[in-house]
TORBAKE-39744 format. One line per 4 residues: number of its first residue (from 1); their letters; for each residue y negated, x negated, z negated of C-alpha. Coordinates in steps of 0.1 Angstrom, whole numbers, plus 2048, in hexadecimal, padded with zeros to 3 digits. Layout:
TORBAKE-39744
NUM) a) Y/X/Z; ...
***
This chain:
TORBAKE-39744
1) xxxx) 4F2/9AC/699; 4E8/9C4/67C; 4F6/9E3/68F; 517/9E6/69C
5) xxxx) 530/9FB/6B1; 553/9FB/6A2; 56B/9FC/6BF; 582/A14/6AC
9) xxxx) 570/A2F/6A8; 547/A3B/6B2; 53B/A2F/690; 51C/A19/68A
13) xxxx) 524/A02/672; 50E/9E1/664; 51A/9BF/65A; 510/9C0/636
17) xxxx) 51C/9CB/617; 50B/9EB/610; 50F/A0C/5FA; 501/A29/616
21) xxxx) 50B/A14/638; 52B/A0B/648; 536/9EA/644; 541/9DB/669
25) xxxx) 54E/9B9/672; 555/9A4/692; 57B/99D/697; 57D/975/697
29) xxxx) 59A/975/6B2; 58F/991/6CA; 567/993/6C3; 56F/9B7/6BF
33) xxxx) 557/9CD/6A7; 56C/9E8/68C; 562/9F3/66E; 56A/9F7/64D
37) xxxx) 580/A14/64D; 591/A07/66D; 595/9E2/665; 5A1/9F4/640
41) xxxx) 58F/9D2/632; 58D/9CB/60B; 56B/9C7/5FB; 576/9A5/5F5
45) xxxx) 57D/99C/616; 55C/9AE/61F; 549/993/604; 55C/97B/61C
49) xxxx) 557/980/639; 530/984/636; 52A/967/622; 51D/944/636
53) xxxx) 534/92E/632; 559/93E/631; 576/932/63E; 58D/950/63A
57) xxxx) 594/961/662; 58B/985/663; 5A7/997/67D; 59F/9BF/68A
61) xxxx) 5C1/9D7/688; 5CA/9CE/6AD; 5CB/9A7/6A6; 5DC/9A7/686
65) xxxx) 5FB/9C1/693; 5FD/9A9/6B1; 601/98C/698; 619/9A1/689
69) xxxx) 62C/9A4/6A5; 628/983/6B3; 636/973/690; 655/985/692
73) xxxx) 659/97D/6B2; 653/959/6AB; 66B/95B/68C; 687/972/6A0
77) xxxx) 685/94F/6BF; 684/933/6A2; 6A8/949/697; 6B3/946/6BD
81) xxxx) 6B0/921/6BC; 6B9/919/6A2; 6DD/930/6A8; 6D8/923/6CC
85) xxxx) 6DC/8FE/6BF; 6F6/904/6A9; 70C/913/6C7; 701/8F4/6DA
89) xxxx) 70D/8DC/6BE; 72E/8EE/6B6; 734/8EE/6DE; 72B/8CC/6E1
93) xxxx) 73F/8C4/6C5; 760/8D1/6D2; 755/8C5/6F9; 753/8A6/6E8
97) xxxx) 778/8AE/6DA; 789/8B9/6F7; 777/896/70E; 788/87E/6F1
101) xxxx) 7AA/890/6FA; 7AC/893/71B; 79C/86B/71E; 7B6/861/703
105) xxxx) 7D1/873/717; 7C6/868/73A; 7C8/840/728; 7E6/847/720
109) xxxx) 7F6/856/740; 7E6/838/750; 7F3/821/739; 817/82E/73C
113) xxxx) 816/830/765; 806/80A/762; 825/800/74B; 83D/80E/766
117) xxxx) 82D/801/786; 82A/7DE/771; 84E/7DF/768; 85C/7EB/78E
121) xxxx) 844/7D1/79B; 854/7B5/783; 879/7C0/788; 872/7BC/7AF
125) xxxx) 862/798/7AB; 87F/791/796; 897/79B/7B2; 884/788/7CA
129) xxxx) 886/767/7B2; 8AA/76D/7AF; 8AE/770/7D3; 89C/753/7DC
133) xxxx) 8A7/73F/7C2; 8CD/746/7CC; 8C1/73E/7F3; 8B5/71E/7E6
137) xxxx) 8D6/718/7D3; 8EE/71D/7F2; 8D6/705/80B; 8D4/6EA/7EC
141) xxxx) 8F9/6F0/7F0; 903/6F1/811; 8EA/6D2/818; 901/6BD/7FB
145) xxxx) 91F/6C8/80C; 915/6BA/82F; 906/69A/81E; 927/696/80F
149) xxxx) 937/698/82F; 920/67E/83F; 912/69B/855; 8EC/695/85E
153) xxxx) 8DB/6B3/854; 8BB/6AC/869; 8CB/6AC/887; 8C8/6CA/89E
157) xxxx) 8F0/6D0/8A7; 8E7/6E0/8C9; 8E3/6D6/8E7; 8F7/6B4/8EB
161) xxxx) 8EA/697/8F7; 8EB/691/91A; 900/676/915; 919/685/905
165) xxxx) 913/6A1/91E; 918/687/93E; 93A/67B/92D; 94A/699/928
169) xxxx) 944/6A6/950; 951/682/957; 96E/684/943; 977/6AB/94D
173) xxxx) 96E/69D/973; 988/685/971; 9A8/6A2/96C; 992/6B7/984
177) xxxx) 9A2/6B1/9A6; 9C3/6A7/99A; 9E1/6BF/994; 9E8/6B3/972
181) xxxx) 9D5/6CB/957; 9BE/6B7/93F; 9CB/6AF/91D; 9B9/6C4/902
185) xxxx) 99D/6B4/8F3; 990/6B3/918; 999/6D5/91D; 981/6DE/8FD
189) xxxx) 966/6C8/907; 967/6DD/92C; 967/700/919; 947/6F0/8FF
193) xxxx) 937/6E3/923; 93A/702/932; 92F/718/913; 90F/6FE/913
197) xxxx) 909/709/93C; 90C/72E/932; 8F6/72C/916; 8D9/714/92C
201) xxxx) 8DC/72E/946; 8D4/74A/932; 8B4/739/923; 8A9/72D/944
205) xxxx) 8AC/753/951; 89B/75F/931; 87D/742/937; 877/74B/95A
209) xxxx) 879/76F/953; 85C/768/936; 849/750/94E; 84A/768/969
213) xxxx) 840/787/956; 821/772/945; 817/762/96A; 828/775/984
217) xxxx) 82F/797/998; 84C/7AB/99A; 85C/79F/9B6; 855/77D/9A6
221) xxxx) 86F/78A/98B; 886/79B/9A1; 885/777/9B3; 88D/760/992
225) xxxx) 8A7/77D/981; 8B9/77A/99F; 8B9/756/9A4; 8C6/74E/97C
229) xxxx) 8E2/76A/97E; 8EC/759/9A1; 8F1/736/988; 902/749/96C
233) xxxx) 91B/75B/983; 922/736/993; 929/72C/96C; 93C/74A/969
237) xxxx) 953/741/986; 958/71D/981; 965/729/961; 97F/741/970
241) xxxx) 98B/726/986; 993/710/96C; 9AB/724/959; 9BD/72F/974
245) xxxx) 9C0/709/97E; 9CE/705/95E; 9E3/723/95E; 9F3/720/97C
249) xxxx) 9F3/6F9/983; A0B/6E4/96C; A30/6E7/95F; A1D/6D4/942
253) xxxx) A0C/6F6/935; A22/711/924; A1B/733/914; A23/739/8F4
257) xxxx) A1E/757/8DB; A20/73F/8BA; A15/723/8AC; A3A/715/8A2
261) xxxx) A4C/709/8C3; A5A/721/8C8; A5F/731/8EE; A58/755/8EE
265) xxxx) A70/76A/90A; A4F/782/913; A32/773/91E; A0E/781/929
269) xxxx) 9ED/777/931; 9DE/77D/90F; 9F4/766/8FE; 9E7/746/8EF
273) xxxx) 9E6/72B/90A; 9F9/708/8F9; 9FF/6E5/90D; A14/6CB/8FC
277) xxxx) A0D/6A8/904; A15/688/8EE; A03/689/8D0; 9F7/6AB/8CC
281) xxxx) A0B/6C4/8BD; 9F6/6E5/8CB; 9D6/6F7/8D0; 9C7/712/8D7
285) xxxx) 9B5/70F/8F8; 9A8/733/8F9; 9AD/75C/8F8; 9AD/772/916
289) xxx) 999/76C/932; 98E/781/952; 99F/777/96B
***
């Protein structure tokens, strides 16, 4: 290893320290050869790097201008970073500004459309206690009122008993095929008796029309409609004959247009329909009526 090429330039140089020979040495990064006037080494560098035990790291021209280069390389990315990270700070930073704002505004639009909804919600359940409160009020009311009457409020006031249903046909029977008109509480109990048919013939129609349509065909239902409007037209005419019986039967009826005795000269059909008998001063049997 006494004789070496430098890989500079074509001259022979030796790796010793010598007055008449070139001085050469081996690059410690790239195992390349240069000599002394290429390497441009001191002569204390020279003592160096040939003595046996050195720790100093001998570089050729090549190695020590890409050092060069790769330290201000290394220096110019440490400056990037280090500008990169204090963009990223100030960025997080004022990220970190504009999320406390918008959260602190967002809580707080929330919070104020909460409020509202709470407070609509409360004023309609405050209605609805009022309400109730004032329903439960009038029935408490009503229901002392009919105590204090001696009215049973449990009891269901319709339909009649059919007792009291039995009497009143009996008792409307009895005036029924004479020529004398019934006195007036009779009279009412025939108009209630026949207001009770009416109404049980219309909810038999509407049962059998519901029964039919749940069980039944359609000429089932053609069959039942017809047979309940056949009763209720039978209702409807025993009722016509009635009040003309009563119109046209007894001196003992008069028409008069007022409540005080007095005999009107024009009378009409429409006019209130009064009957005097002992007792009873008058009463209002009914309106108009199809006739």
């Amino acid at each position: 290893m006494d004789e070496l090429h430098c890989g500079f330039c074509t001259q022979i140089c030796f790796f010793r320290e010598s007055k008449t020979q070139v001085f050469g040495c081996l690059c410690d990064n790239c195992q390349k050869v240069s000599c002394r006037d290429c390497s441009k080494i001191s002569s204390q560098e020279v003592r160096c790097a040939i003595a046996e035990t050195r720790t100093v790291l001998i570089w050729c021209r090549d190695c020590i201008e890409k050092f060069s280069e790769f330290n201000s390389a290394d220096k110019n990315l440490n400056k990037v970073n280090s500008e990169v990270s204090a963009n990223y700070t100030q960025l997080l930073a004022s990220t970190n500004e504009v999320t406390k704002r918008l959260l602190n505004e967002t809580l707080e639009e929330v919070e104020g459309r909460l409020i509202e909804k709470f407070d609509a919600m409360f004023k309609v359940v405050l209605e609805s206690n009022k309400e109730l409160v004032r329903f439960l009020l009038e029935k408490q009311k009503k229901e002392r009122n009919l105590l204090e009457a001696g009215v049973d409020v449990a009891a269901p006031p319709f339909p009649p008993s059919q007792d009291k249903v039995r009497t009143r046909q009996t008792n409307v029977a009895k005036f029924s095929s004479s020529s004398f008109p019934a006195p007036v509480d009779l009279q009412v109990e025939q108009q209630q008796i026949e207001q009770e048919q009416e109404v049980q013939a219309r909810l038999r129609t509407e049962s059998a029309l519901r029964q039919v349509r749940e069980e039944g065909d359609e000429e089932d239902i053609n069959k039942n409609k017809e047979s309940a409007e056949t009763e209720f037209t039978l209702v409807q005419n025993r009722k016509r004959r009635n009040v003309n019986k009563l119109i046209n039967g007894s001196p003992n009826w008069s028409l008069f247009c007022s409540f005080d005795g007095n005999q009107s000269p024009s009378v009409s059909g429409s006019d209130i329909l009064i009957h005097r008998c002992p007792g009873v001063n008058v009463a209002e049997l009914s309106g108009s009526f199809d006739i």
